[in-house]
C-alpha positions as CSV (number, residue, x, y, z in Angstrom):
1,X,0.0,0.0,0.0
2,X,2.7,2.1,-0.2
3,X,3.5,2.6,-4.1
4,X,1.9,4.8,-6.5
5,X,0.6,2.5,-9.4
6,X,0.6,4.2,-13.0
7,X,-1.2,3.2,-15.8
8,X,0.7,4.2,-19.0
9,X,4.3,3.9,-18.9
10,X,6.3,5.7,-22.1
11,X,3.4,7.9,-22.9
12,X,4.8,12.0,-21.7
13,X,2.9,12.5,-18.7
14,X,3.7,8.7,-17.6
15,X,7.3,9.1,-18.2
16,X,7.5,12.0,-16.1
17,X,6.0,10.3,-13.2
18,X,8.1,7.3,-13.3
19,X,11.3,10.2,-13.4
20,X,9.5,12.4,-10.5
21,X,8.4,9.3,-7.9
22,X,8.3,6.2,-6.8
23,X,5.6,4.8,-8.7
24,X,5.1,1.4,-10.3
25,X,3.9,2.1,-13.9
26,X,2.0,-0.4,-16.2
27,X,2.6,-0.4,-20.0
28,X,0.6,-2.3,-22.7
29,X,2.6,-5.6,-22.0
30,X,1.4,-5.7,-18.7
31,X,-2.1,-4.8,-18.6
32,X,-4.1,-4.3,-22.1
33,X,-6.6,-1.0,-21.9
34,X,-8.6,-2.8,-23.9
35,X,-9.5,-5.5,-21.7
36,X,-11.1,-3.3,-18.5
37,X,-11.4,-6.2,-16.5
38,X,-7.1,-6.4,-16.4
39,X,-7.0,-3.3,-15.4
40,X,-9.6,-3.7,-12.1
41,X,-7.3,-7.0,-12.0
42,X,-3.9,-5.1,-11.5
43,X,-5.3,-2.5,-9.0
44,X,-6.5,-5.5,-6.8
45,X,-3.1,-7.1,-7.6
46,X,-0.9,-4.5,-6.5
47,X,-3.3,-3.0,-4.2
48,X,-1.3,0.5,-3.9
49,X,-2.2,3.6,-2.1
50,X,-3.5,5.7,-4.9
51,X,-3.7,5.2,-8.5
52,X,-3.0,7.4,-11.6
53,X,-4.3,6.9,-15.4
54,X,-2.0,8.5,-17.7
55,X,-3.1,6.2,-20.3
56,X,-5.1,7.0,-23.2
57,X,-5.7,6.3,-26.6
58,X,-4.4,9.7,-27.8
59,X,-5.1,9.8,-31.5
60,X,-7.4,12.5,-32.2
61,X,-8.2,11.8,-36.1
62,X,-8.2,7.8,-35.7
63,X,-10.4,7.9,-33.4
64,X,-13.3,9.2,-35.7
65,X,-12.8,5.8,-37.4
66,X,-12.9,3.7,-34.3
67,X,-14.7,5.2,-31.7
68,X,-15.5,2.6,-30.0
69,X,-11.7,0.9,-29.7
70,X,-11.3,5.1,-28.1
71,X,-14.2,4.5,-25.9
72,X,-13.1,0.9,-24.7
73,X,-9.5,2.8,-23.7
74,X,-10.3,6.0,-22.5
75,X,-14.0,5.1,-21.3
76,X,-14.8,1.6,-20.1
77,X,-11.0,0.8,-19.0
78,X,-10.8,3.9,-16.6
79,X,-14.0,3.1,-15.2
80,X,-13.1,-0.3,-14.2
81,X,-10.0,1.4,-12.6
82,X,-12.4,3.6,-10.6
83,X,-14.3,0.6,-9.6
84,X,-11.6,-1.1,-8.0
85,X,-10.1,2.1,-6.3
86,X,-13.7,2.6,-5.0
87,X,-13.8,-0.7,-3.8
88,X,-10.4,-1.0,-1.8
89,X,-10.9,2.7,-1.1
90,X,-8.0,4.0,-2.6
91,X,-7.5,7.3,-5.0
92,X,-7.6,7.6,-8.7
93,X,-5.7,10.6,-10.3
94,X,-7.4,10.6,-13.9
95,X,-6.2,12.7,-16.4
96,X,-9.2,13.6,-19.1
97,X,-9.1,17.2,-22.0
98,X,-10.5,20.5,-22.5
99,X,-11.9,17.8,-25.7
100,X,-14.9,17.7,-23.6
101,X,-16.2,20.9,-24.3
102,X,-17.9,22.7,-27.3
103,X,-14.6,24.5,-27.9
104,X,-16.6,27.6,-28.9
105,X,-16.0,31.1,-27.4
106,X,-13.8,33.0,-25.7
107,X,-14.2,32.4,-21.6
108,X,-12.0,29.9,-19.7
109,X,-13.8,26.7,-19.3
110,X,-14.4,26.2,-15.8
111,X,-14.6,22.6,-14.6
112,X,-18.3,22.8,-13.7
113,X,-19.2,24.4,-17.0
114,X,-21.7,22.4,-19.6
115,X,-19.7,19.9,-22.0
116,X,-20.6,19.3,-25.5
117,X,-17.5,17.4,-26.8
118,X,-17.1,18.3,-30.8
119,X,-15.6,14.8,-31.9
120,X,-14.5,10.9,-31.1
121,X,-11.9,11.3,-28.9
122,X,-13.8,14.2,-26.7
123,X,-16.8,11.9,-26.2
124,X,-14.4,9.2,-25.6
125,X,-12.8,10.8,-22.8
126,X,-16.6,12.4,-21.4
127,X,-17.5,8.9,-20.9
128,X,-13.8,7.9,-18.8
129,X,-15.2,10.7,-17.2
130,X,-19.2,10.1,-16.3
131,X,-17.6,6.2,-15.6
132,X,-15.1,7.1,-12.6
133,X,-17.9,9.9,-11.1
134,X,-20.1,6.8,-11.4
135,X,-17.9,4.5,-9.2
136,X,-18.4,6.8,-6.1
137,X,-14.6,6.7,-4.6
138,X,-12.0,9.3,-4.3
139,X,-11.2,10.8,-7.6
140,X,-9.5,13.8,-8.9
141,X,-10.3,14.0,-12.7
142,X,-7.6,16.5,-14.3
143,X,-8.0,17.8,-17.6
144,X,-5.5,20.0,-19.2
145,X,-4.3,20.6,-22.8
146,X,-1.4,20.7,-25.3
147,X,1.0,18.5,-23.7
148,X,4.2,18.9,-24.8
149,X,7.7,17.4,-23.3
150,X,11.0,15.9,-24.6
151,X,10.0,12.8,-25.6
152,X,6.8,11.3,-27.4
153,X,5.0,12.8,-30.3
154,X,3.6,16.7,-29.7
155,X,4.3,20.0,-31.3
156,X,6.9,21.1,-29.4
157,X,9.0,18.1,-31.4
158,X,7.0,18.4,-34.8
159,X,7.8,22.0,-34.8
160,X,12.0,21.3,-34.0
161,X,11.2,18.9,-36.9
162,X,9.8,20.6,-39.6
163,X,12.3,23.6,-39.2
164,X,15.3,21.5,-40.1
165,X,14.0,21.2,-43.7
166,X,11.9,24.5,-44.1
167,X,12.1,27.9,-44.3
168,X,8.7,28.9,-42.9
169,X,5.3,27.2,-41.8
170,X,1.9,27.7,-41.4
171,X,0.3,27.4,-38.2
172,X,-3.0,27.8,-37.1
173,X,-3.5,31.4,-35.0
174,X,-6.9,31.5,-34.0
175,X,-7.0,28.1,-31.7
176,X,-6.2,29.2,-28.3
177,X,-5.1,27.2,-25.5
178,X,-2.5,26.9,-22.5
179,X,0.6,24.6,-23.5
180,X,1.3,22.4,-21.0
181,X,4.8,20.6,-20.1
182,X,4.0,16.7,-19.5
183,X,6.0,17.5,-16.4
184,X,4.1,20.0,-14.4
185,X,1.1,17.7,-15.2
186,X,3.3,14.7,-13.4
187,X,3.9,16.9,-10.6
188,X,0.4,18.1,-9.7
189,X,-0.7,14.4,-10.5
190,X,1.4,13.3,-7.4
191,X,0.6,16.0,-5.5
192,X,-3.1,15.6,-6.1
193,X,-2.5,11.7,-5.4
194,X,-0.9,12.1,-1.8
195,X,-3.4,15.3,-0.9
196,X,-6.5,12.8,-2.0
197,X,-4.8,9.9,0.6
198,X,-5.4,12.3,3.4
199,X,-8.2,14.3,2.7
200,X,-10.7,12.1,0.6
201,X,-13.0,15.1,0.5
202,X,-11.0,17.3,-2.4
203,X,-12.4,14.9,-4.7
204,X,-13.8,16.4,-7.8
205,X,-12.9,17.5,-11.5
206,X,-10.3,19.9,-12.1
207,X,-8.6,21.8,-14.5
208,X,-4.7,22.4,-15.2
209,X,-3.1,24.2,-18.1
210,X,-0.1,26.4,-18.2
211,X,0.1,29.7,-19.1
212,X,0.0,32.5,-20.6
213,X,-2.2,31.1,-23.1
214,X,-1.4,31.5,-27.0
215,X,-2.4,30.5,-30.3
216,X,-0.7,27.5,-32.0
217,X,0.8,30.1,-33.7
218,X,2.0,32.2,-31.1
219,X,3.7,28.6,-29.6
220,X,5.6,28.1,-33.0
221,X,7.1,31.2,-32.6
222,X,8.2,30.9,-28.8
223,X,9.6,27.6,-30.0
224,X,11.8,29.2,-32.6
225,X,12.8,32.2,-30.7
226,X,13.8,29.5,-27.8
227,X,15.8,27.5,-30.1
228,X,16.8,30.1,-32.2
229,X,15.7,29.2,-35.6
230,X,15.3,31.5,-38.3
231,X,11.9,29.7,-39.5
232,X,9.2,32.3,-40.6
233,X,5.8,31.4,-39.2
234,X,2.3,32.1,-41.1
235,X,-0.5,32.8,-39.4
236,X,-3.3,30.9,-40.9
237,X,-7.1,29.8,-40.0
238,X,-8.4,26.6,-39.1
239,X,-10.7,26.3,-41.8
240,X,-7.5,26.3,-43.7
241,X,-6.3,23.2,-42.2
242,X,-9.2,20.7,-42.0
243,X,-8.8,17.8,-40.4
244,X,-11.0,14.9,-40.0
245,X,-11.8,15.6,-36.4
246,X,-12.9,19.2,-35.7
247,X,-10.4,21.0,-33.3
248,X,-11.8,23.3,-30.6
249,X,-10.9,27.1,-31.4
250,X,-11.3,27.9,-27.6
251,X,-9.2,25.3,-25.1
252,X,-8.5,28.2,-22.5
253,X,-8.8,26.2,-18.6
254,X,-10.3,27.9,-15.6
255,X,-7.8,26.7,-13.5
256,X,-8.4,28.6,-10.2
257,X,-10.4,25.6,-8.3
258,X,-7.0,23.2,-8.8
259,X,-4.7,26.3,-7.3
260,X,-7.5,27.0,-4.2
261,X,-8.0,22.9,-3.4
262,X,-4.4,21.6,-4.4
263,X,-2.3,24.8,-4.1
264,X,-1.2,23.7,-7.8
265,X,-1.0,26.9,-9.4
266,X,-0.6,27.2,-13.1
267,X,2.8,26.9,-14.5
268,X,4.4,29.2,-17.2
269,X,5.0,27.7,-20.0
270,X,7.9,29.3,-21.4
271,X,10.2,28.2,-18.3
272,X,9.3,24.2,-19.3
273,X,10.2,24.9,-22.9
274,X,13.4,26.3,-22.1
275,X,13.8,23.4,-19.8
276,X,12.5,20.6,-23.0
277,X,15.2,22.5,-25.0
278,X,18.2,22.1,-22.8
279,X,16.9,18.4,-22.5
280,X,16.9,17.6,-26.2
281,X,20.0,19.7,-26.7
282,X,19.0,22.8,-28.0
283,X,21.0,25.5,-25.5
284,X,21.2,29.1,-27.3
């Protein structure tokens, strides 16, 4: 009862956790997300003192093809999770997405605003969501945006990328949204974890982004300027990129509730890319 048990294990925010703590993390060769019934089995099996879900099927576009395989993962698995945590009455740490809102205006989603998630992968991760509120244990559900770290696949990376070979890009300007470093994330995670052991009561749904937030656009230049690249960026319009799952145009986070419960407050952005930099190798 005394390890942290992690679902995920080379996904960003799962990474980070296994560098931050002492946690036991789970990857798909030990317990398959898309057999819930493992995953309840593994919680029982290691019995720890809290759990986290940093697991997810993460593939936005896919998942319009195969909704269901998203919904089995990031739906019916981490409700079985909850289910088991509710019943040895333990903590779950569950990390969900600003997907689960309309993605429409200009306000700061608050965590007890109305969702109306826009495509698979957001009504995927509303029903991970309704499933662990469901189970009636201790819960912290955490959503948050535009992970970016080191490691994995995310536009910090894509961006570092595409600038070896080109001269300028276009990115999208008029999706806003608070980047956040997969690291933070694994920090307030733990935190969250350890403050739900003692005080059962903080459960609830909660939101965590960094800050300031930016466009895409704005990001792509902060990247450059960080690493120092030359590369031109063009603002452009989402309706000039179409993909074939819509993309919200507002992802800004209230994050206010997480800083008053948790004491988490938001972190800035900018200091975890300089800190991704120096870790891939980019020091100005």
């Amino acid at each position: 009862m005394n390890t942290i048990l992690v679902f995920g294990r080379s996904g960003q925010v799962a990474t980070e956790l296994q560098r931050l703590g002492s946690v036991v993390a789970l990857g798909r060769d030990q317990v398959d997300l898309t057999d819930p019934a493992a995953c309840a089995a593994a919680i029982y099996a290691h019995r720890p003192r809290a759990v986290i879900n940093a697991a997810a099927y993460t593939a936005v576009d896919r998942a319009e093809e195969v909704e269901a395989l998203a919904t089995l993962i990031n739906g019916e698995a981490p409700t079985a999770m909850a289910q088991a945590c509710a019943a040895l009455d333990i903590p779950l740490v569950h990390i969900s997405t600003d997907y689960v809102f309309a993605g429409n205006g200009t306000h700061a989603w608050a965590p007890d605003d109305s969702v109306d998630p826009q495509n698979a992968y957001g009504r995927s991760k509303l029903a991970g969501e309704a499933g662990i509120r469901a189970a009636g244990g201790a819960h912290a559900i955490l959503r948050t945006s535009w992970v970016f770290s080191a490691h994995g696949g995310n536009f910090v990376k894509t961006m570092l990328r595409l600038s070896d070979s080109r001269d300028e890009l276009s990115v999208v300007d008029d999706q806003i949204g608070g980047p956040t470093p997969a690291r933070a994330i694994a920090d307030a995670c733990l935190s969250i974890a350890q403050q739900l052991c003692d005080v059962p009561t903080k459960t609830g749904t909660y939101h965590f982004s960094g800050a300031p937030d930016v466009s895409w656009c704005e990001f792509a230049r902060a990247i450059f300027a960080q690493a120092e690249r030359g590369t031109r960026v063009i603002p452009i319009a989402t309706r000039d990129y179409p993909t074939p799952a819509a993309r919200p145009l507002n992802s800004r986070l209230d994050c206010n509730t997480t800083e008053q419960v948790f004491a988490i407050p938001r972190p800035d952005w900018r200091a975890g890319l300089a800190d991704i930099m120096t870790e891939i190798g980019i020091t100005p």
